[in-house]
Residue, then its C-alpha position, 0 to 999 in steps of 0.5 A: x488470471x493468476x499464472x503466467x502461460x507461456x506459449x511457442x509458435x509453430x509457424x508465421x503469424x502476426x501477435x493478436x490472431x495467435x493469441x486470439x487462437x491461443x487464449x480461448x476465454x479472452x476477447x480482442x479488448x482483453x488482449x488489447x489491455x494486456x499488451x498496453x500493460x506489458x504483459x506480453x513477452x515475445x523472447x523475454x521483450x515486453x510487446x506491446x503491439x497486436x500486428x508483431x510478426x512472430x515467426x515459429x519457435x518464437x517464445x510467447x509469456x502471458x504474465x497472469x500479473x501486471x507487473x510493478x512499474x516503480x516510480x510514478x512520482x518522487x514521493x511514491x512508487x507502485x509496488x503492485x498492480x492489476x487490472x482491480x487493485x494498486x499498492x503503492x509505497x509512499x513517502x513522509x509528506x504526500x496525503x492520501x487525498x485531497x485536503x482543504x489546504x492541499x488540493x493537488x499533491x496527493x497519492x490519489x491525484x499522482x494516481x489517477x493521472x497515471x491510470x488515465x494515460x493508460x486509458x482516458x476512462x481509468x479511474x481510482x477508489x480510495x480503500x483506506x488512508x494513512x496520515x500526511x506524514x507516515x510513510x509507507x504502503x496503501x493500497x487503493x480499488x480501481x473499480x467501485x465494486x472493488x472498493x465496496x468487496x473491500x471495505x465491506x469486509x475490511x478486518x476479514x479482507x485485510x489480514x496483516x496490518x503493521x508499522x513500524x514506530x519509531x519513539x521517544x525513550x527507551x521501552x524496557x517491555x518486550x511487548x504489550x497490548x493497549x486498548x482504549x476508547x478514542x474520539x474526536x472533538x469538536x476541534x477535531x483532535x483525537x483523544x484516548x479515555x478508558x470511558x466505553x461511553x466515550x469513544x471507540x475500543x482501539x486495540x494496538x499491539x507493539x513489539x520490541x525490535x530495537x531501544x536505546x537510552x533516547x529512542x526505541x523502535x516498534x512494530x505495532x499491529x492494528x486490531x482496530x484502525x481509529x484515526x490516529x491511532x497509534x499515536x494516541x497509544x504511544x503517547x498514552x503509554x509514555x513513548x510519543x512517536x519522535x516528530x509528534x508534537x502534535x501528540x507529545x513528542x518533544x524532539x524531531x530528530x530525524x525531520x518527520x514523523x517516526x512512523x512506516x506502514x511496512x506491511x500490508x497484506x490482504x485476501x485478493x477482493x476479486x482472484x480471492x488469492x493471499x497477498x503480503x507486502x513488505x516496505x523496508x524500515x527506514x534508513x532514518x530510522x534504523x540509524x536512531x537506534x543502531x539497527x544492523 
């Protein structure tokens, strides 16, 4: 269910009957769910208890959505949910999962906790990650079919991948494109060679949004999404993302790692329905190079 359906009341009777009457093709449990979600609207309140009296007149909203809820945790927020899917938009400094030296702190775990107070069985997927310390959106499957309808077609599924980078020295092009093959050594860092036989083809392209003399400002779009990725191309091209030492970058001027997942959009795995997100570039971010 995609649209809201708004319905009046034409005499006494209590929340779970009317809707039961009202809403053919959903059962007792279905109606349960969406009432727990705040998706029912008597006068334009959530209600969330099935034995609400209504009385005729009353003004019933089915929301076809569940609507965002925003902060679960300091570091993250929903930006969207559903009973298949969740996105949510995160801060510099939270893993997307668990690691050996971070068991706990992690979207996944902030995430499932809160789906398993909506019901004890709730669980989440993981769909794709981003690195400990780029900011920014994700979305994650609340079903293993959603999951798999997801990842089995992630380049047909996922139609618009962006970030924003912000980086070291000043980009004189307009816009580019840089391909190469990346792997990972036996030490488990990442690198970038012109050898096919080597690696993986990574294609990124970028775009001009903003340069100075110290520090420019991207938008980069993923072709492929090879584990660290762009910052290899960064750091291939000469531009290294301000706070990456890891990969070239000399200076941290604004206390992390200059790069922001800020749009993220996708074919609905299960409604098939078109969806985009946008996160707003970072205050930090547009300071460094006068944005606005």
């Amino acid at each position: 269910m995609n649209k809201d359906i708004s319905l009046t009341v034409s005499g006494s009777v209590t929340l779970m009957p009317f809707l039961l009457g009202s809403l053919k093709n959903k059962s007792r449990n279905n109606i349960k769910s969406l009432l727990r979600n705040k998706q029912i609207l008597v006068n334009g309140e959530p209600v969330t208890q099935f034995n609400h009296e209504l009385k005729a007149g009353d003004q019933v909203v089915v929301r076809g959505e569940r609507q965002a809820v925003g902060i679960v945790a300091r570091n993250m927020r929903i930006v969207f949910e559903d009973e298949h899917i969740i996105v949510i938009d995160k801060n510099a400094g939270l893993l997307s999962m668990a690691s050996d030296n971070e068991k706990y702190l992690t979207a996944y775990n902030i995430l499932s906790s809160y789906v398993k107070q909506q019901k004890p069985s709730n669980r989440i997927f993981i769909v794709h990650r981003l690195d400990r310390d780029t900011s920014g959106l994700m979305m994650f499957a609340r079903s293993e079919k959603v999951q798999s309808l997801l990842q089995r077609d992630w380049k047909h599924n996922v139609t618009a991948r962006t970030y924003v980078a912000l980086v070291e020295g000043e980009v004189k092009e307009p816009e580019g494109v840089i391909k190469s093959y990346i792997f990972e050594s036996k030490s488990l860092m990442m690198h970038s060679t012109q050898d096919p036989k080597k690696g993986d083809l990574a294609i990124t392209r970028f775009r001009l949004l903003k340069s100075g003399s110290e520090f420019s400002l991207l938008e980069v779009t993923l072709e492929t999404g090879k584990k660290n990725q762009i910052r290899l191309h960064m750091q291939e091209k000469g531009h290294s993302i301000a706070g990456d030492k890891k990969y070239g970058a000399s200076t941290s001027p604004i206390g992390r790692l200059g790069l922001h997942a800020s749009v993220l959009a996708f074919i609905h795995p299960v409604t098939g329905k078109e969806m985009s997100f946008e996160s707003r570039i970072p205050a930090k971010f547009r300071r460094m190079v006068r944005l606005d």
